[in-house]
C-alpha positions as a printed NumPy array, in Angstrom:
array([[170.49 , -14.425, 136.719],
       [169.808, -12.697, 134.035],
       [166.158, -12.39 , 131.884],
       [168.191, -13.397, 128.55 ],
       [171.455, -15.144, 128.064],
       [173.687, -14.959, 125.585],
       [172.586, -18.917, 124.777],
       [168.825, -17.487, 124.698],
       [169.307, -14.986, 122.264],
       [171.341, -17.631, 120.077],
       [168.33 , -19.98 , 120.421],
       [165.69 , -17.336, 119.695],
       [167.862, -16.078, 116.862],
       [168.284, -19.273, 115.106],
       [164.97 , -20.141, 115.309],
       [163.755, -16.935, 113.687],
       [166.062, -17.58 , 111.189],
       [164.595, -21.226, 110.141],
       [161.104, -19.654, 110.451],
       [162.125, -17.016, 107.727],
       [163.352, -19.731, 105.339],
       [160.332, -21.571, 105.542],
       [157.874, -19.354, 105.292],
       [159.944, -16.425, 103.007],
       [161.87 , -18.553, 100.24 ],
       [160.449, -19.81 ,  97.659],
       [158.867, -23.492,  97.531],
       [160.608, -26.1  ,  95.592],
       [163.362, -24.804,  93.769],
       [162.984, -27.811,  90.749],
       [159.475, -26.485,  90.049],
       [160.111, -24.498,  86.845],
       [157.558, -23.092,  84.491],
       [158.089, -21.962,  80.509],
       [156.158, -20.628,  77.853],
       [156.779, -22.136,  74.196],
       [155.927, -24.264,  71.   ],
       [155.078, -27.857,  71.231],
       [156.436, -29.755,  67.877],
       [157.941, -33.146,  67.318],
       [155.272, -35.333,  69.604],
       [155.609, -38.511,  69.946],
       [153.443, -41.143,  71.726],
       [154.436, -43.882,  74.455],
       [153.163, -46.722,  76.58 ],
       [152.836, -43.965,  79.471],
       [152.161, -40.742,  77.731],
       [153.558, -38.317,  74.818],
       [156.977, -36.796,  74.711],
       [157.294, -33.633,  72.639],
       [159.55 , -30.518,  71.92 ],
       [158.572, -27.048,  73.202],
       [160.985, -24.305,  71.745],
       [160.342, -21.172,  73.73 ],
       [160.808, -16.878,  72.338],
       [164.553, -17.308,  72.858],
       [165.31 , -20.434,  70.9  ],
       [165.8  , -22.883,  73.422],
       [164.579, -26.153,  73.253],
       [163.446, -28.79 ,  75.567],
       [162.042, -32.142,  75.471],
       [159.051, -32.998,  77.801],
       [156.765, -35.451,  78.747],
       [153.172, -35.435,  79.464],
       [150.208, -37.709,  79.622],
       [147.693, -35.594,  78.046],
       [148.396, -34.599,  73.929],
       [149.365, -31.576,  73.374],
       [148.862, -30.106,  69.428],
       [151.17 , -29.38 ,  67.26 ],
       [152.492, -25.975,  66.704],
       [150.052, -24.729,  69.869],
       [151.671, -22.524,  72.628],
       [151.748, -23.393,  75.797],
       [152.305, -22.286,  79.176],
       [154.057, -25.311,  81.62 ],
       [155.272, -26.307,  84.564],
       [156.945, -29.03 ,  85.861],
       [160.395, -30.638,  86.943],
       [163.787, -31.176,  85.17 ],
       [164.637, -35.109,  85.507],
       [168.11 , -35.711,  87.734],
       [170.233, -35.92 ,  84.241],
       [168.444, -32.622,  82.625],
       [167.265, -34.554,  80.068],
       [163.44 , -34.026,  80.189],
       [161.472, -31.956,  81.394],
       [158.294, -33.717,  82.942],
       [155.381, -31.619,  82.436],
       [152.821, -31.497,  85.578],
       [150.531, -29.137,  84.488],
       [150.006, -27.49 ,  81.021],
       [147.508, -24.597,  79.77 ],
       [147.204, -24.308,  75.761],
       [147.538, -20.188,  75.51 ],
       [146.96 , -20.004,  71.565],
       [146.559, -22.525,  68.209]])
């Protein structure tokens, strides 16, 4: 009998294969992160929503709990909801006023 099989090396190769993917590619491939404007916010029962514009004119409306100001820039990231709609913001770092 032989040391390795044909069915050994499949095994062994598709199990390298899953370890790469796991430990190589990127996490969570929702995760996003942008850098823009916050204008336009508005509170709610569960937090603020708010517009951030970014450098190349796109705009997107988030969500947070915590208050961002008006006109500051900001570095976020977060998650786009299912429908694209929102962008939920999980963390947020004020870069300038």
């Amino acid at each position: 009998m032989k040391a390795f099989d044909r069915y050994s090396l499949l095994c062994i190769s598709v199990s390298f294969i899953i370890l790469t993917a796991v430990f190589v590619l990127p996490g969570d491939p929702e995760d996003r992160s942008m850098i823009g404007t916050a204008y336009g916010i508005k509170e709610t029962q569960n937090g603020f929503t708010f517009y951030m514009e970014d450098t190349s004119g796109e705009r997107v409306r988030c969500f947070c709990r915590a208050e961002p100001v008006e006109r500051a820039v900001y570095a976020v990231k977060g998650a786009l909801s299912d429908d694209g709609s929102m962008f939920f913001v999980s963390s947020m770092q004020m870069l300038s006023e």
